[in-house]
C-alpha positions in Angstrom: 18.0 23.2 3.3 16.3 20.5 1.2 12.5 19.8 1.5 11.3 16.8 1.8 7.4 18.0 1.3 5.3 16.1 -1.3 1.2 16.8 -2.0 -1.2 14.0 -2.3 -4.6 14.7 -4.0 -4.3 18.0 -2.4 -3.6 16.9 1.1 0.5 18.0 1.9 3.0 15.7 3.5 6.3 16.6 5.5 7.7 13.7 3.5 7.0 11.1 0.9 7.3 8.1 3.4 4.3 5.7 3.9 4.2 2.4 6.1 2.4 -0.3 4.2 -1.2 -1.5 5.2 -0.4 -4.7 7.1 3.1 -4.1 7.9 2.7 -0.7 10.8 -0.6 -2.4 12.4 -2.8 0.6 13.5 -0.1 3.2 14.1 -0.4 3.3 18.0 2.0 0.0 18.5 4.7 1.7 17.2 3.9 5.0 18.3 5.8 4.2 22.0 9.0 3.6 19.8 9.2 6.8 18.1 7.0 9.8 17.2 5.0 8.6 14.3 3.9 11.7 13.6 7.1 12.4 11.6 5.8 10.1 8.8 4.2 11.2 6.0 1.3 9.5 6.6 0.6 5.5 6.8 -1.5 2.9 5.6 -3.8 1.1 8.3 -4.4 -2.4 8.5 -6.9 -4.0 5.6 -9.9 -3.6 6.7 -12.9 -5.8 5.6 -16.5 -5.3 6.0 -16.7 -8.7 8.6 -14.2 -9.5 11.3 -11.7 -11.9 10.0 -9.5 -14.2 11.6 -6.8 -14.8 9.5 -5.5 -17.8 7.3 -4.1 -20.8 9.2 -0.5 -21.2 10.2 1.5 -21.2 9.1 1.4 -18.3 7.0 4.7 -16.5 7.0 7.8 -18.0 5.5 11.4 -16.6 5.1 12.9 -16.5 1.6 16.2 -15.2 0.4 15.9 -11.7 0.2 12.2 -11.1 0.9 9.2 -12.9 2.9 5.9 -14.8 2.0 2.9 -13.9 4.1 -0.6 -15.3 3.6 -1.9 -13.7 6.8 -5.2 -13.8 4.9 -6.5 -10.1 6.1 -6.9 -10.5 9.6 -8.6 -7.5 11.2 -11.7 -6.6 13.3 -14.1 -5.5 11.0 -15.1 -2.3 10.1 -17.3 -1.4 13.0 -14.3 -2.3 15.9 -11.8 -0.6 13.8 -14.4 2.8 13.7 -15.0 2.3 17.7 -11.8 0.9 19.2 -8.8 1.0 17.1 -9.3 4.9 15.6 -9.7 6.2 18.8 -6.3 4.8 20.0 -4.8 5.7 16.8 -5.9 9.8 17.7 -4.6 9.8 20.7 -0.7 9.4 19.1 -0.8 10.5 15.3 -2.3 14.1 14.4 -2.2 13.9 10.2 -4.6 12.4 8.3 -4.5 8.4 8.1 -4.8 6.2 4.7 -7.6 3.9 5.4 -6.9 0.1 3.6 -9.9 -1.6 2.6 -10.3 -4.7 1.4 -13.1 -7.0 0.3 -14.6 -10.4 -1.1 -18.0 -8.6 -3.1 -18.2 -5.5 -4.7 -21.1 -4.3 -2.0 -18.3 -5.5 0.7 -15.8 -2.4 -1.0 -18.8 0.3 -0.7 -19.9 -0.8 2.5 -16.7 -0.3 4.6 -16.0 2.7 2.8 -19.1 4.7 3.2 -18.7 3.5 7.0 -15.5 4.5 7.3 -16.1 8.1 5.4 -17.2 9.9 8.3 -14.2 9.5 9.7 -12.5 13.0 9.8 -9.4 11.1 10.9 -9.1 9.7 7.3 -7.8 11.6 4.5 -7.6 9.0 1.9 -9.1 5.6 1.1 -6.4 3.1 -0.2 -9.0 -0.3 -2.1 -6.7 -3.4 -2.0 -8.2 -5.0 -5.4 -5.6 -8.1 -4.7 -8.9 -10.0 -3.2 -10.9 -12.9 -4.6 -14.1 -11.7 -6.1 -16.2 -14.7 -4.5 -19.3 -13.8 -7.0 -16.2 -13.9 -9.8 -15.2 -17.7 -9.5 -12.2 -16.5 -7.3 -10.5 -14.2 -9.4 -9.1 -11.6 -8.2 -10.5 -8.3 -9.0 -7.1 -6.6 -9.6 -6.4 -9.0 -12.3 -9.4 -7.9 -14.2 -10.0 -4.8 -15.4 -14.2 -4.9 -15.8 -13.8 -5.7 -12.5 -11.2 -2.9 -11.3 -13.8 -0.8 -12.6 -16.3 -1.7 -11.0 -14.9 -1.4 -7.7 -13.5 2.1 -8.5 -17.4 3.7 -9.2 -18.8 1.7 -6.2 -16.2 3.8 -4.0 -16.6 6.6 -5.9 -20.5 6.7 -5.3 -19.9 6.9 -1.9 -17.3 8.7 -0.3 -15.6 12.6 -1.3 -12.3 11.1 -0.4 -9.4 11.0 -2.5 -9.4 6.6 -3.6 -6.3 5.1 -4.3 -7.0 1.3 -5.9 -4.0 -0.8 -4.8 -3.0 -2.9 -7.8 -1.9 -6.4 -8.4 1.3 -6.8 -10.5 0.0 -10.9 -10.8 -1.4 -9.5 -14.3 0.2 -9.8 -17.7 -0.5 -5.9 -18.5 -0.4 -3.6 -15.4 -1.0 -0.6 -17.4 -4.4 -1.9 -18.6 -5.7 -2.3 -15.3 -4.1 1.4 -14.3 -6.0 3.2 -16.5 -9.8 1.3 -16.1 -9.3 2.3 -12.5 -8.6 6.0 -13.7 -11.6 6.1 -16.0 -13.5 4.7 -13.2 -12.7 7.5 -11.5 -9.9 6.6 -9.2 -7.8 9.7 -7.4 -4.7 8.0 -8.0 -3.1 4.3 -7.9 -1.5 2.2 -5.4 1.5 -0.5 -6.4 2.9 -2.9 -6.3 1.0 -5.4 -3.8 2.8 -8.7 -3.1 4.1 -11.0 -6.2 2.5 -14.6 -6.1 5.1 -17.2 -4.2 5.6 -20.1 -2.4 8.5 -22.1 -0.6 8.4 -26.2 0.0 9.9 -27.4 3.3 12.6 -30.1 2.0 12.3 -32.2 5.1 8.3 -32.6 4.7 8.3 -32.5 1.2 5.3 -30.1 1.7 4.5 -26.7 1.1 5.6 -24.5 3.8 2.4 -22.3 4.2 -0.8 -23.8 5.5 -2.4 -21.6 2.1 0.2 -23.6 0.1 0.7 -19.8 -1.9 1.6 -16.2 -0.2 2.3 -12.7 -1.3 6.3 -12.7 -1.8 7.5 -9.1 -0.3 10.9 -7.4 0.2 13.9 -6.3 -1.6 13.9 -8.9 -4.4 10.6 -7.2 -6.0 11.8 -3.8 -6.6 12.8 -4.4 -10.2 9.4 -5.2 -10.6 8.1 -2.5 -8.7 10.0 -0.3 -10.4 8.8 -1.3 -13.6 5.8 -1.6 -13.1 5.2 2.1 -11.5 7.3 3.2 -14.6 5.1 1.5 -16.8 1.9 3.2 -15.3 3.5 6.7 -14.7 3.3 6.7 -18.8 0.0 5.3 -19.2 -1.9 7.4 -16.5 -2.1 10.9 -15.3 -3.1 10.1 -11.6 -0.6 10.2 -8.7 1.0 6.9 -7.9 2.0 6.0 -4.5 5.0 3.1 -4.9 5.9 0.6 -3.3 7.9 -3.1 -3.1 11.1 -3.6 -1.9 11.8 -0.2 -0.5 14.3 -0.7 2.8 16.0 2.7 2.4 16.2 6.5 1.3 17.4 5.9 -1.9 15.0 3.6 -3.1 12.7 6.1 -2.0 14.1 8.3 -4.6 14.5 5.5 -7.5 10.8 4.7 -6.8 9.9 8.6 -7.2 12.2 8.5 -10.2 9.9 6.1 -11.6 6.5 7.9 -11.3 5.9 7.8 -7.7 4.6 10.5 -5.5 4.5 8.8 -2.7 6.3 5.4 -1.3 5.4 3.2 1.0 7.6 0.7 3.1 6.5 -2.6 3.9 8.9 -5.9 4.7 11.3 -3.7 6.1 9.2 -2.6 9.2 8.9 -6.3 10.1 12.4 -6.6 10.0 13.4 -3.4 11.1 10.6 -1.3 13.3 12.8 1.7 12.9 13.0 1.5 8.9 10.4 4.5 8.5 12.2 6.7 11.3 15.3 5.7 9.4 14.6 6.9 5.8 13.2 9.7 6.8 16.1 11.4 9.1 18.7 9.8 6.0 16.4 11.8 3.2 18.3 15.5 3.3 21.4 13.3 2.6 20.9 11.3 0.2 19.3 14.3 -1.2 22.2 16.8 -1.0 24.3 13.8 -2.7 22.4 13.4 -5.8 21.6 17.3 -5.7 18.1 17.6 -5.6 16.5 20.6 -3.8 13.0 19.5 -3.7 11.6 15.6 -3.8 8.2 17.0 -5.7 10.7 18.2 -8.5 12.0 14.8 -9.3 8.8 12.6 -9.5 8.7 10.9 -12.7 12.9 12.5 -13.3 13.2 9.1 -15.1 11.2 9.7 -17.8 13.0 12.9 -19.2 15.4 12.7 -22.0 
């Protein structure tokens, strides 16, 4: 009998499999298609400080072997998700939820987490640093690591919880911004978020997306991914959770190969709402194939030799 269990800044999970923030909603719409409560955990919607209503539409495009989405971080805001949406959420998962949390300040980051800390619900806080800083000029504050940092202590400073910062690969040196995020004090890291794309509509001679640019998702990015988490697994000693262009269980062990601890599926639950479930029950097999006993054995197997 294989297992299957991984541990997470001290918090154990029956597997390594993670739905991505924006891709599995709040859990409870997919709980009437299957028990959710076989996942390992999963990563709720980004959740901002403000209500948000989105980008305009368009805002998802097809591409060959992936997606572009500039959904834009539509969500309730902080207090609705605290009031409405974790009380659903309860009702159908038992385990410990990742909260996503996303924001346009530095005070925006700290503020939604210290609301959301007193959530017993949530067992670890995942910072999406892919936003503009909107006091920075528009930068984003994944692709600078001053900034990274100083995110990472504003979290810190208010919350026990384990924080994961969700990284950017748009940056010329992913490693850099890594390990400013683990001096800050940062649990562990998440990546990779969405490349830069776009698509232009041949017939309008325009660019498809209302945004003009999206976050490019799906299987065409897990050479990056896989890089990248390879990359980081060297230059940190944190837990990495990976991610990008995972669709099946044995991506899910190249990704823990790599460095990852944890990995998270994203694209494929929009094309597949049964791609979690999936991995999950094809795990022992793909295990007992490549003969590995235990998954937590074989995190960072790449780097051996």
């Amino acid at each position: 009998m294989v297992n299957t269990k991984v541990t997470l800044s001290g918090i154990e999970l029956d597997n390594p499999i993670i739905p991505a923030s924006g891709t599995f909603g709040f859990g409870y719409e997919f709980a009437h298609l299957y028990d959710i409560n076989m996942l390992g955990t999963f990563s709720f919607k980004g959740t901002t400080k403000d209500a948000r209503f989105g980008n305009p539409t368009p805002r998802i495009a097809e591409t060959p072997c992936g997606m572009l989405n500039s959904v834009g971080l539509q969500n309730p805001g902080v207090e609705k998700v605290i009031s409405e949406e974790l009380p659903k959420l309860k009702q159908v998962f038992k385990k410990k939820v990742m909260a996503n949390v996303s924001g346009f300040a530095v005070e925006d980051y700290a503020y939604t987490c210290e609301k959301l800390d007193s959530e017993d619900q949530i067992g670890w806080f995942e910072v999406n640093i892919s936003c503009p800083n909107v006091h920075g000029g528009g930068l984003a504050f994944g692709t600078s690591a001053k900034n990274a940092e100083a995110v990472t202590k504003a979290v810190k400073k208010v919350t026990n919880k384990p924080v994961y910062i969700k990284l950017s690969p748009n940056v010329t040196d992913i490693t850099e911004i890594a390990k400013a995020c683990e001096a800050a004090g940062a649990d562990g890291v998440s990546l990779i978020n969405t490349l830069l794309g776009m698509r232009i509509d041949l017939k309008t001679k325009k660019p498809i997306l209302a945004n003009k640019m999206g976050g490019f998702s799906g299987p065409a990015i897990k050479p990056v991914a896989l890089r990248m988490i390879y990359q980081v697994y060297d230059a940190v000693k944190i837990p990495i959770i990976g991610m990008g262009g995972v669709s099946t269980a044995e991506d899910v062990i190249e990704m823990m190969l790599a460095g990852a601890t944890a990995v998270q599926v994203g694209a494929a639950n929009l094309v597949e709402p049964f791609a979690c479930k999936n991995i999950i029950e094809d795990l022992p097999r793909v295990m007992e194939k490549y003969k590995i006993n235990n998954l937590s054995d074989i995190i960072g197997g790449a780097h051996n030799g």
